[in-house]
N, C-alpha and C positions, 0 to 999 in steps of 0.2 A: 270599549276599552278593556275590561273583562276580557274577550275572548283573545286580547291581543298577548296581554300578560298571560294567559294560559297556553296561549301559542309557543308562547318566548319560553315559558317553564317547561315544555314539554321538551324544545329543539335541546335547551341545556342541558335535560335531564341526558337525553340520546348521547351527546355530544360526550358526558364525561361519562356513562356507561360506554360507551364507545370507547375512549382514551382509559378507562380501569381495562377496558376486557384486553386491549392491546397490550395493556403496559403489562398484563398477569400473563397474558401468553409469552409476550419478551422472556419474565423472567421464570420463565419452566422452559424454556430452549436456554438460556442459557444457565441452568441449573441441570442440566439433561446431561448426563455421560457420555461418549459414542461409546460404540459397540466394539468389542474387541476385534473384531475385523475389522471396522474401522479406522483402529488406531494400527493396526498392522499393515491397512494400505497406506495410511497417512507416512510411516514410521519408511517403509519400504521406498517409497518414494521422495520424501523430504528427512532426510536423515538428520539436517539440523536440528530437526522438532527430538531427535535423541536426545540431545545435551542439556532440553529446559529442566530445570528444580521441578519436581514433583508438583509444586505448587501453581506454578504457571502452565504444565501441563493439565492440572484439573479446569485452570479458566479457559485455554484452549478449546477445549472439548466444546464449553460451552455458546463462547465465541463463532466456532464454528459448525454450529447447529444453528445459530441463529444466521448465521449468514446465507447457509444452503437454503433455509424459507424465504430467506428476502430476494436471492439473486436466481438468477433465469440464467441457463449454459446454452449457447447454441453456436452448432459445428455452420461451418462453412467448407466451399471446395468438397463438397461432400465426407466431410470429419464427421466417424460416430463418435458423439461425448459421451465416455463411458465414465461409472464412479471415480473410477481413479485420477482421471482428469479434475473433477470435480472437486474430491477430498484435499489435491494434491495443491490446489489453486487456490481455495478457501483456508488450508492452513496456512500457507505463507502468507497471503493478504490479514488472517487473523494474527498473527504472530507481531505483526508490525503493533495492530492495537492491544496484544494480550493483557497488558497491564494498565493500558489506560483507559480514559474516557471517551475517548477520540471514537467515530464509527462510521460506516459509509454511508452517511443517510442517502444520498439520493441514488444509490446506486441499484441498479436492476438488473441489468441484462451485463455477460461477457462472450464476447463473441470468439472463438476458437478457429486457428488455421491449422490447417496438415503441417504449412512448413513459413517460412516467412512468405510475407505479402506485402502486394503493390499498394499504394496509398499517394493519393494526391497531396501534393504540396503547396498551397498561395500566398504568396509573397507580394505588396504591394511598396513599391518604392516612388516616393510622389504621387502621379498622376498615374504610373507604369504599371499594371498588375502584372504579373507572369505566373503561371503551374507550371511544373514540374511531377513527373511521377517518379518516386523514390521506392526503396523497396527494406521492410520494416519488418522488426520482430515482435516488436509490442507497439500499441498507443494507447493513452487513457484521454480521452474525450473529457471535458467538466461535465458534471453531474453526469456522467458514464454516459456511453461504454466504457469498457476495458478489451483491447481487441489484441489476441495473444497469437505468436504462434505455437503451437503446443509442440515442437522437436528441439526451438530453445527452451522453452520454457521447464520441459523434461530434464533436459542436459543441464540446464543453470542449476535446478534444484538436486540434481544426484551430484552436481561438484559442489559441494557446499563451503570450499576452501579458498575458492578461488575468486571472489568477491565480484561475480560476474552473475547475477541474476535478474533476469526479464520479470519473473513476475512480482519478484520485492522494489522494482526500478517504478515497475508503474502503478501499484498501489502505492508508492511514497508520493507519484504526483496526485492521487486521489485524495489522497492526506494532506498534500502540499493545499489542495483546490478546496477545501473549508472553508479555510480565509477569505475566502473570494474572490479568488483568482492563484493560477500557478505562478507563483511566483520567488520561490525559494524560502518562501515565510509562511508556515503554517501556524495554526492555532496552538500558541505553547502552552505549557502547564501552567496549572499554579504557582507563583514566587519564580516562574521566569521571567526575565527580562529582557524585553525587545532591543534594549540598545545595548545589551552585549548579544544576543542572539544579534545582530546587525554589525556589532565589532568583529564578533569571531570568523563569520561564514564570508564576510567581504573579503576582510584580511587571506583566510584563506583561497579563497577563489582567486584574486589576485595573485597569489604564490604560486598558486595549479595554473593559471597564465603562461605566468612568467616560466615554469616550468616546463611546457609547454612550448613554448616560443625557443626555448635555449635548447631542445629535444631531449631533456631529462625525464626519467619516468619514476612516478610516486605511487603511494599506493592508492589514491583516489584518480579513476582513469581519466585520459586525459579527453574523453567525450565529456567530462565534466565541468568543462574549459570555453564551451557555446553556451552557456546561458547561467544564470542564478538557480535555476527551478532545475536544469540538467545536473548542477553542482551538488545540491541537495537531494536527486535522485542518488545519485552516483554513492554520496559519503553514507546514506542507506546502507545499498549492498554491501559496502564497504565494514559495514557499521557491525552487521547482522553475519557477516562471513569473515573477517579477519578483524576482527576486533584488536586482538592486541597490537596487530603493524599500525591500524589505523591512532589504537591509543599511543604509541610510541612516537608515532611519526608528526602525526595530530593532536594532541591530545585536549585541546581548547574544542575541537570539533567533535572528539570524542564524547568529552564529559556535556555537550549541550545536548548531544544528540541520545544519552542517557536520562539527561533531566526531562528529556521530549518524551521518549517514550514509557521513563518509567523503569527504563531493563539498564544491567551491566552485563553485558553476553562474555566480559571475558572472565569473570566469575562460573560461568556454567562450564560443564565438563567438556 
């Protein structure tokens, strides 16, 4: 009985020296500055990241140190992933959580293409399965991958006005997929409320339908209009690139999707 309690004392002792020495590494990667070239390829290539408050740019930095130890890049179609790919891809996906608590936990690997790619599709209706091969600019898998092609993903993030980006589209389903599944309902903040996060984003989805249907165009696109979790993808971009059409037009979508991540982007320069 003795050696069993010593057994057990021992495994515990491991276990939470293990979880301090993690949890001290966490917080010196995200205490860690990047390097001023760094921030000059980051800046060069996501120019959004120009406009954060100094203050969100220093958690940046660190967000995005800690992501580049957690996540693995690998080219495909023979793609060499060079820094820049790297930097470029990790800011945006940090950018979403700069300010909150929110993180990728299970994420490891993102898989990079030259240019878009093919991707099976299965659909089962009844008894009837069918695939289909479609052809993709992004996908975010639950608990990852994240599978990009890097010539949108290039282009989304150097037009940063244009509320059209692939890699802030599939890091919001990453975010979406916490919950426990993608489903247009992620993990809200504190003092959020599920049943007006459920009033507002219905309500409007319905509207971007109808929208939709009558062939009017809004500033949430109208690929937003095939699912709840596409919807939520979509007012992302939307969120994070044309903030003020979206708060104008939106503005119940807006101000949820502010209390979600903590940011006002049309307060930044």
């Amino acid at each position: 009985m003795l050696f069993f309690f010593i057994a057990l004392a021992l495994i515990f002792g491991f276990v939470l020296y293990r979880y301090r020495s993690k949890s001290r590494a966490r917080q010196q990667l995200l205490s860690t500055p990047l390097t001023d070239e760094q921030r000059i390829l980051i800046e060069q290539q996501v120019p959004l990241v120009r406009r954060l408050p100094l203050d969100l740019r220093v958690k940046l930095d660190g967000k995005v140190n800690l992501f580049l130890d957690q996540v693995r890049f690998y080219g495909c179609d023979g793609l060499e992933v060079t820094e820049e790919m790297e930097l470029a891809i990790a800011a945006q996906a940090c950018l979403l959580i700069v300010n909150s608590d929110l993180w990728y936990d299970h994420l490891t690997t993102i898989l990079i293409y030259p240019d878009a790619f093919k991707s099976r599709q299965r659909r089962q209706d009844g008894y009837v399965v069918s695939e289909k091969e479609i052809v993709r600019t992004g996908e975010s898998w639950d608990r990852g991958p994240v599978i990009l092609s890097w010539t949108h993903s290039k282009l989304g993030a150097l037009n940063d006005h244009d509320g059209q980006n692939v890699v802030l589209h599939e890091f919001a389903h990453q975010i979406d997929d916490l919950s426990g599944g993608t489903n247009g309902v992620p993990i809200l903040s504190d003092g959020q409320s599920f049943a007006e996060w459920e009033r507002v984003f219905l309500a409007a989805y319905d509207t971007l339908v109808r929208a939709v249907e009558s062939g009017r165009s809004t500033v949430i696109d109208a690929y937003g209009a095939t699912g709840h979790e596409e919807f939520f993808a979509v007012s992302v971009e939307v969120f994070f690139e044309k903030p003020r059409d979206l708060k104008s037009e939106a503005p119940e979508v807006y101000d949820q999707l502010a209390k979600l991540f903590r940011l006002d982007p049309v307060t930044w320069g």
